[in-house]
N, CA, C and O of each residue as an XYZ file, in Angstrom:
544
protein
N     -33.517    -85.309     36.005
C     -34.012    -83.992     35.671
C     -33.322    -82.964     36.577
O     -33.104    -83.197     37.766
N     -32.976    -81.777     35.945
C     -32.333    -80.738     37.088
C     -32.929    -79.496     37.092
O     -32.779    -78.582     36.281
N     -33.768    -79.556     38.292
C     -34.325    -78.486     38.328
C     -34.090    -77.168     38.393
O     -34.750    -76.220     37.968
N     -32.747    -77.231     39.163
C     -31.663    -75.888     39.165
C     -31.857    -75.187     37.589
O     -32.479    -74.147     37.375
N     -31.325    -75.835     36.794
C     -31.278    -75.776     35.576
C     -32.804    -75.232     34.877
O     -32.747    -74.532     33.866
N     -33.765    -75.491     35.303
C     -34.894    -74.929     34.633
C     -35.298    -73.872     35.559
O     -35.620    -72.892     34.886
N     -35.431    -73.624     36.918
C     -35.815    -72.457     37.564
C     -34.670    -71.489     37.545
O     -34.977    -70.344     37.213
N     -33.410    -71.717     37.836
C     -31.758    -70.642     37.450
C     -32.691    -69.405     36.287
O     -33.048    -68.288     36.664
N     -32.870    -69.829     35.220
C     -33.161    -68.088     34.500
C     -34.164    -67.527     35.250
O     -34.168    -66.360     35.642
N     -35.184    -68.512     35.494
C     -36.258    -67.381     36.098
C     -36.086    -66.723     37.813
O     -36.757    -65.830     38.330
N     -34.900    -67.560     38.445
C     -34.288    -66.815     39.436
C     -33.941    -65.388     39.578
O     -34.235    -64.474     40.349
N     -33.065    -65.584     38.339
C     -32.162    -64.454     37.666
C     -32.586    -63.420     37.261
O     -31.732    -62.545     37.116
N     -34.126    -63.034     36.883
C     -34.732    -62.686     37.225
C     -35.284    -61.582     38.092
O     -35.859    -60.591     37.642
N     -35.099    -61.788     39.180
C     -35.357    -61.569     40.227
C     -34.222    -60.743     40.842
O     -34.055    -59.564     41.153
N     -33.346    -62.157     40.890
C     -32.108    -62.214     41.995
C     -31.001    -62.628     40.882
O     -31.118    -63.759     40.409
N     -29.605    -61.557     40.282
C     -28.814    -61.784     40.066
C     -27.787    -62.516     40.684
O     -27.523    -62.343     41.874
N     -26.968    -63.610     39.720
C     -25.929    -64.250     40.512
C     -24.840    -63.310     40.514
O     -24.795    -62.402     39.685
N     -23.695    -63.523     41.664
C     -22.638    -62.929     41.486
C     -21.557    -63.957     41.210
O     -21.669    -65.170     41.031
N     -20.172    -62.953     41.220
C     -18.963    -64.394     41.444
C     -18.546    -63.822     42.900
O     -18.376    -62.776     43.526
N     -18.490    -65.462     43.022
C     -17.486    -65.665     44.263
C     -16.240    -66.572     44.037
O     -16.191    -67.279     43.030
N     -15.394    -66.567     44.805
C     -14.150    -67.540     44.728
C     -14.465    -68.641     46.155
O     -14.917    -68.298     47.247
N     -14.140    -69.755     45.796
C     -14.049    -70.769     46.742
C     -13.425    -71.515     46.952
O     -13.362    -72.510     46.230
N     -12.543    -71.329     48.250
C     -11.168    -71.770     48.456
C     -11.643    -73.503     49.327
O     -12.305    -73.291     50.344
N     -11.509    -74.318     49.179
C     -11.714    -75.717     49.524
C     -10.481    -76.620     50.347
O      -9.579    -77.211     49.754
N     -10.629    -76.591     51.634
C      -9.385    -77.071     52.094
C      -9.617    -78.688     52.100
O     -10.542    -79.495     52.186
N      -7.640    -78.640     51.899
C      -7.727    -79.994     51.322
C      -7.287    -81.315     52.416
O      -7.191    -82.538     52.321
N      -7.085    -80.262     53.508
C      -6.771    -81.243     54.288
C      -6.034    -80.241     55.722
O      -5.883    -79.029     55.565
N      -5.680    -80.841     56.894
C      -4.631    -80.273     57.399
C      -2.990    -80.831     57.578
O      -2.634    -81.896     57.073
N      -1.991    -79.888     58.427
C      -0.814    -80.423     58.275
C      -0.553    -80.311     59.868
O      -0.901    -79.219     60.318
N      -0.004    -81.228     60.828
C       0.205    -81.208     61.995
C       1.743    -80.768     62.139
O       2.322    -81.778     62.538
N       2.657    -79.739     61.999
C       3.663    -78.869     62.109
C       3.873    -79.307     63.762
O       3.275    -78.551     64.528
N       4.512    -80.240     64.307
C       5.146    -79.947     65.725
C       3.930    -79.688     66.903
O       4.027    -78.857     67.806
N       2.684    -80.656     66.664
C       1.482    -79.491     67.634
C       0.739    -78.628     66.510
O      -0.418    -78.983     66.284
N       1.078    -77.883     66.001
C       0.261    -76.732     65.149
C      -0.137    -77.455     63.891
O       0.367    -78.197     63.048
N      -1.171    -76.939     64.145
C      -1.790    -77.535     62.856
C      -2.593    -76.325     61.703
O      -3.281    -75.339     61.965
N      -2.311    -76.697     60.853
C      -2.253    -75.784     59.782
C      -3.124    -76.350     58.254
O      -2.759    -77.202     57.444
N      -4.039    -75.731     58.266
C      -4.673    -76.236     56.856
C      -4.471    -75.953     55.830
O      -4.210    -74.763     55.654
N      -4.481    -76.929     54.546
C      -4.179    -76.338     53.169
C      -4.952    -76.076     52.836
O      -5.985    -76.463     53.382
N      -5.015    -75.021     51.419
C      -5.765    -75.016     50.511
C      -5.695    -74.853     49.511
O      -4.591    -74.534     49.068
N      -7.197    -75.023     48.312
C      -6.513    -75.537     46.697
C      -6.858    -73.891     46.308
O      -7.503    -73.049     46.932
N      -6.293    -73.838     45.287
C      -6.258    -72.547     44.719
C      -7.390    -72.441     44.375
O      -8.049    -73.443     44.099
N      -8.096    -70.724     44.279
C      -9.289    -70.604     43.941
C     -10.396    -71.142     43.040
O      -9.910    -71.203     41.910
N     -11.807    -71.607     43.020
C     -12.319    -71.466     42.124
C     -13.081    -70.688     41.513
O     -14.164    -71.220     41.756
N     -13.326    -69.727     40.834
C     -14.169    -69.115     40.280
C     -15.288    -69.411     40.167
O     -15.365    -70.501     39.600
N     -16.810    -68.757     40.565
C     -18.031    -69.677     40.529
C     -18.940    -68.662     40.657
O     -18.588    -67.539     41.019
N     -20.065    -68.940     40.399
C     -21.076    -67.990     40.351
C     -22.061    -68.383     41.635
O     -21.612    -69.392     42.180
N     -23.277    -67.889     42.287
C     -23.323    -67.871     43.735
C     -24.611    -67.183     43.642
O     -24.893    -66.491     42.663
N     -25.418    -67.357     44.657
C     -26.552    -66.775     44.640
C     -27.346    -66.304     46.104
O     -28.224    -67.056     46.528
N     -27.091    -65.334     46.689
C     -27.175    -64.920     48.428
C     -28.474    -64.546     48.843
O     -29.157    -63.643     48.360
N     -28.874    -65.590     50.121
C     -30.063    -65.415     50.919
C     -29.855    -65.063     52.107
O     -28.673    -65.021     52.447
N     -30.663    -64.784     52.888
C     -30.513    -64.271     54.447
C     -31.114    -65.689     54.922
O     -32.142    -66.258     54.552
N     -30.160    -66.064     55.840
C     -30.136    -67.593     56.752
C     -31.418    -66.892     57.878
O     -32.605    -67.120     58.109
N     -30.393    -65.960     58.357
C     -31.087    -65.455     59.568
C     -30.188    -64.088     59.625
O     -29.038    -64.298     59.242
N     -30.408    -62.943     59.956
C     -29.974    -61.980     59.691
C     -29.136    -61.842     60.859
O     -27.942    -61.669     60.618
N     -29.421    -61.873     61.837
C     -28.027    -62.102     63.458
C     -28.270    -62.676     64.181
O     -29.196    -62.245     64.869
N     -27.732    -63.900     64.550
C     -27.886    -64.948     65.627
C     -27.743    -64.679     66.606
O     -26.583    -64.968     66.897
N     -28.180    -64.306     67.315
C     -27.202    -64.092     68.993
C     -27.369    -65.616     69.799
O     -28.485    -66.125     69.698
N     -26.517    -66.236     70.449
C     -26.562    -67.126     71.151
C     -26.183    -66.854     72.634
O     -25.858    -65.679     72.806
N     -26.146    -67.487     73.549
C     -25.950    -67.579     74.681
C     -25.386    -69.003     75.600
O     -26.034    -69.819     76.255
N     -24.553    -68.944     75.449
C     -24.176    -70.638     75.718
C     -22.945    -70.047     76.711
O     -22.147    -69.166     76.393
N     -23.014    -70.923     78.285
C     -21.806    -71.084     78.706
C     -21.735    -69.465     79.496
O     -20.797    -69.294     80.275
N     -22.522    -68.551     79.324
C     -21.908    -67.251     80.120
C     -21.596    -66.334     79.217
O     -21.343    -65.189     79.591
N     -21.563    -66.680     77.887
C     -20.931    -65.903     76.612
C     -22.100    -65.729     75.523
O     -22.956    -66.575     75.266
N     -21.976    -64.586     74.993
C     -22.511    -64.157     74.217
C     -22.055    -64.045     72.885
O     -21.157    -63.235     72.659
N     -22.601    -64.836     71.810
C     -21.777    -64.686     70.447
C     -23.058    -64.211     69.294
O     -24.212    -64.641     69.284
N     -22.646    -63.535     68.671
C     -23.841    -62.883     67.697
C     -22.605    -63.492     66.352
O     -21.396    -63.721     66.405
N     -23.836    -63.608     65.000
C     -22.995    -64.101     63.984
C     -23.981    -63.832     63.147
O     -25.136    -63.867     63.571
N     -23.649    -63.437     61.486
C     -24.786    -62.941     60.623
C     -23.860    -64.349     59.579
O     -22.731    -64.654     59.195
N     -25.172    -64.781     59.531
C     -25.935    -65.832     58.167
C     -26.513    -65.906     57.474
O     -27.704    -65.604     57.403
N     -25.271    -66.695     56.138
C     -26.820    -66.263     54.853
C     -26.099    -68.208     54.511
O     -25.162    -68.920     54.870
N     -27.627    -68.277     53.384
C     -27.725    -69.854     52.993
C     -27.137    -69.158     50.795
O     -27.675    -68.450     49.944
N     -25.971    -69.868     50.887
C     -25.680    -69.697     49.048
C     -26.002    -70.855     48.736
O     -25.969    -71.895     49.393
N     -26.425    -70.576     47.357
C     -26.458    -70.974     46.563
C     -25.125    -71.050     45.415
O     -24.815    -70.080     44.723
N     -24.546    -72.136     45.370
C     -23.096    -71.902     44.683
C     -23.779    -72.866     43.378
O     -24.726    -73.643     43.503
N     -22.849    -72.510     41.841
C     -22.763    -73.236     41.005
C     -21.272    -74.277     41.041
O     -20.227    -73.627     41.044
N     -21.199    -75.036     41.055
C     -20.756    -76.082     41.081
C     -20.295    -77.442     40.437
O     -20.786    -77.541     39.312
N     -19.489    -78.558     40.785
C     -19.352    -79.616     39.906
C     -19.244    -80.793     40.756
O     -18.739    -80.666     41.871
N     -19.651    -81.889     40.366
C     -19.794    -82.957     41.018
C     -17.728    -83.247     41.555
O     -17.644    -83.887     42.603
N     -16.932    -83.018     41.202
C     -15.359    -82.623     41.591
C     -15.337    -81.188     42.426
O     -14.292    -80.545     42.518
N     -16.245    -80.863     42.865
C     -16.124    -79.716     43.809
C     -17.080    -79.796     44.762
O     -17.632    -78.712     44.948
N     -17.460    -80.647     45.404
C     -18.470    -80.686     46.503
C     -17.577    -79.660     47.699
O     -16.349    -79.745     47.655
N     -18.144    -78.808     48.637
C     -17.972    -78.052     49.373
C     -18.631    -78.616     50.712
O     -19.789    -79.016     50.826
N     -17.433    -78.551     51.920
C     -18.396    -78.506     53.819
C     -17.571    -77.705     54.182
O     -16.521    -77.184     53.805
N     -18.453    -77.711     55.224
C     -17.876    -77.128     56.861
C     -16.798    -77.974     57.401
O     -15.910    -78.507     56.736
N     -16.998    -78.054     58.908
C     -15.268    -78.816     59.122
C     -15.886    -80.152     59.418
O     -16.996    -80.450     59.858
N     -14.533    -81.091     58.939
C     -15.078    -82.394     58.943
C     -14.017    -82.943     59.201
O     -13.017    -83.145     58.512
N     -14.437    -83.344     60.921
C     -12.986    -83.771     61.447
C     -12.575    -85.227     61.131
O     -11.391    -85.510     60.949
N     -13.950    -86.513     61.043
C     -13.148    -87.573     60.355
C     -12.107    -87.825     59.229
O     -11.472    -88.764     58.748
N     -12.252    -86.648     59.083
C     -10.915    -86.413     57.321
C     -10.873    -85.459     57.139
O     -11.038    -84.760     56.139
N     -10.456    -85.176     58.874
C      -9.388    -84.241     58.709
C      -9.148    -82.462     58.037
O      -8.268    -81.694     57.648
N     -10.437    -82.544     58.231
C     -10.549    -80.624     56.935
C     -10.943    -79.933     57.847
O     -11.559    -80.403     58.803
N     -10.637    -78.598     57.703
C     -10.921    -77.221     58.095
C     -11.989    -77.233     57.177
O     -12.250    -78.128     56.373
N     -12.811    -75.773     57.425
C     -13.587    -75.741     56.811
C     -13.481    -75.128     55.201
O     -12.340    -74.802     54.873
N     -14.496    -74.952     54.229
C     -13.943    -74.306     53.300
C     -14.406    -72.514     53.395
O     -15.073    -71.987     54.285
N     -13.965    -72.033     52.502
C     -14.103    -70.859     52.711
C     -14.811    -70.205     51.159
O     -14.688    -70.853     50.119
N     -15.607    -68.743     51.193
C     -15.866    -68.276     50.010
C     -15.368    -67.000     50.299
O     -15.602    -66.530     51.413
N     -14.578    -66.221     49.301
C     -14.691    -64.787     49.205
C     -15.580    -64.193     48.077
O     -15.556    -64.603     46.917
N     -16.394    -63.149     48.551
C     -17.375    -62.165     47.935
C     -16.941    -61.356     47.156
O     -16.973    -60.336     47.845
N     -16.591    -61.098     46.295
C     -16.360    -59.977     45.524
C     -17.112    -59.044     45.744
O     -16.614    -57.927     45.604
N     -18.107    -59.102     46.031
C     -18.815    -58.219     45.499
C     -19.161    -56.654     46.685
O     -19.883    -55.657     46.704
N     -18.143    -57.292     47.491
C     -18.242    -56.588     49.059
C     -17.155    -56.809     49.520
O     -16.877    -56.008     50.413
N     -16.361    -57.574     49.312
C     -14.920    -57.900     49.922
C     -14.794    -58.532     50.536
O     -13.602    -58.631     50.827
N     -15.930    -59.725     51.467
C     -16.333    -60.427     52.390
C     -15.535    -61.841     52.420
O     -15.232    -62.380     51.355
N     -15.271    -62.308     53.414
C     -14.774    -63.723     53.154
C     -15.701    -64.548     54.305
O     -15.819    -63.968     55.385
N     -16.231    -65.590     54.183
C     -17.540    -66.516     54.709
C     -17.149    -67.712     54.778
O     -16.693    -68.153     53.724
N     -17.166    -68.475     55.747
C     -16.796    -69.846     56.417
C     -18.109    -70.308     55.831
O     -19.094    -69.586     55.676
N     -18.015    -71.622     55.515
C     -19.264    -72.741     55.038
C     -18.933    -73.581     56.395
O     -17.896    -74.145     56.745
N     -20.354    -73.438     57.103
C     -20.219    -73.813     58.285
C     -21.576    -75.511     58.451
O     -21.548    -76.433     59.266
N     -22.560    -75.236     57.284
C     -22.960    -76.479     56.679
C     -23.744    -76.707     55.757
O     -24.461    -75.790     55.358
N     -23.808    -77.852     55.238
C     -23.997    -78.277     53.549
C     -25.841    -78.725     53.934
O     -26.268    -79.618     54.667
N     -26.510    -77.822     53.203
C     -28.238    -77.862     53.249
C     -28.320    -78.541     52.343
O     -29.125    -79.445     52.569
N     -27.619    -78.623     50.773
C     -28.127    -79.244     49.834
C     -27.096    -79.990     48.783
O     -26.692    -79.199     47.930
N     -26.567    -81.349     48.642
C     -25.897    -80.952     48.190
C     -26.398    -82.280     46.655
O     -26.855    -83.423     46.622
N     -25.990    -81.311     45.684
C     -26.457    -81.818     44.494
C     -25.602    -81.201     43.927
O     -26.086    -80.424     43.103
N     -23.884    -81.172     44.018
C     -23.451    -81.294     43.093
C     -23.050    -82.254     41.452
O     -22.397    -81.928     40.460
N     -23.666    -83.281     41.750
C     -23.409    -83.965     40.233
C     -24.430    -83.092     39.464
O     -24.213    -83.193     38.257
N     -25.517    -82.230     39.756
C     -26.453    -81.739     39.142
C     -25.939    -80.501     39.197
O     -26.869    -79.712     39.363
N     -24.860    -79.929     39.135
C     -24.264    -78.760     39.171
C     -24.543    -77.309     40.162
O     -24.552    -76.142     39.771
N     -24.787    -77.903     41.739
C     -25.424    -76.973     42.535
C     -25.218    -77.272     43.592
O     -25.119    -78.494     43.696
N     -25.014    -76.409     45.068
C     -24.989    -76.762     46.171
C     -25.196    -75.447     47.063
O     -24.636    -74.351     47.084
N     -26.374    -76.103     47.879
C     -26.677    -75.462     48.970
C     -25.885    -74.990     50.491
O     -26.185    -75.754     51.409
N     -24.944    -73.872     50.879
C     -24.715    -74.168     51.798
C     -25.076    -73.168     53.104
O     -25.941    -72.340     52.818
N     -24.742    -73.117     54.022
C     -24.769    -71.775     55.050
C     -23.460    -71.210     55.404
O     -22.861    -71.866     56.256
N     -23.005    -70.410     55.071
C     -22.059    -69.506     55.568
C     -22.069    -68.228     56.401
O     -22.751    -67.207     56.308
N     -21.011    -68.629     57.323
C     -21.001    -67.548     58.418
C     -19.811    -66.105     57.856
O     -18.832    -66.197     57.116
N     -20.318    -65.006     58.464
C     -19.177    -64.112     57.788
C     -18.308    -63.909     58.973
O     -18.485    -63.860     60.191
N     -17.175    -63.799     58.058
C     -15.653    -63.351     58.891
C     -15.481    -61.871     59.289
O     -15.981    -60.885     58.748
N     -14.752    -61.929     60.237
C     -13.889    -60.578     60.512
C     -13.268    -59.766     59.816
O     -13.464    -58.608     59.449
N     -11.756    -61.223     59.549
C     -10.996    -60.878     58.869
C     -10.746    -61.643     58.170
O     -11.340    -62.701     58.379
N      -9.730    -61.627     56.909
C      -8.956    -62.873     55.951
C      -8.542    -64.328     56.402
O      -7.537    -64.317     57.113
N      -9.040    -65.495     56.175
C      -8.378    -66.588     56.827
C      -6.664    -66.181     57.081
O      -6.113    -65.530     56.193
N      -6.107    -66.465     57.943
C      -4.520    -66.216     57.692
C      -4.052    -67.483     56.962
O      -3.039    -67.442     56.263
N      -4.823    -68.692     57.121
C      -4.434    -69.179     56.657
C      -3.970    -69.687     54.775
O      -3.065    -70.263     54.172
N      -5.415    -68.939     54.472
C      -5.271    -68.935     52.622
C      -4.157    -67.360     52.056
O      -4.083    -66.153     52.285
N      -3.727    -68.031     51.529
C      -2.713    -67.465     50.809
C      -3.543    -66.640     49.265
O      -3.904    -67.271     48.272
N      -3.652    -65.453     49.415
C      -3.765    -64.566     48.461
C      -2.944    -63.194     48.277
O      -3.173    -62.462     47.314
């Protein structure tokens, strides 16, 4: 049974989805020392934005890092599961850009993941600036 699938209209509702693009790295490349991640060309997807926590501030080490988080909701396919970085194999993390603001957001970790049921939960942190590394 997929529940996504029966609560999604009455979400919608509420809370319109947007599109986002989601760039999924596929791996990295060790260049001489430098290491450099790929990635697959965009996917087009529809997305659905909560507030994680509105600004983290941490304190670790003498340093102060503040970071704003939200938990998406991405539509999805069981051939597109999405993480954060996952160093046993080797991946950077993946990335989403926002349209809808211009935003680009690190998936920093996977809350839910039910993609064979066409859905996945994740948390993303927002960026500064453009990965340098994805090519657009």
């Amino acid at each position: 049974m997929n529940l996504h699938a029966i609560v999604s209209p009455v979400l919608n509702a509420v809370q319109q989805t947007e599109t986002v693009y989601i760039f999924k790295c596929l791996g990295v490349t060790n260049n001489y020392g430098d290491i450099v991640p790929d990635y697959a060309s965009p996917i087009k997807t529809q997305a659905r934005w909560q507030i994680d926590s509105d600004e983290a501030l941490e304190h670790a080490d003498n340093v102060n890092q503040s970071m704003v988080l939200r938990k998406v909701y991405i539509d999805t396919s069981a051939d597109n599961r999405l993480s954060g970085i996952n160093r046993t194999s080797a991946k950077q993390a993946d990335y989403i850009y926002r349209e809808r603001d211009n935003t680009w957001w690190m998936i920093n970790a996977t809350y839910d993941e039910f993609s064979a049921q066409g859905w996945v939960g994740v948390r993303a942190v927002l960026q500064l600036t453009k990965p340098a590394e994805i090519p657009v």
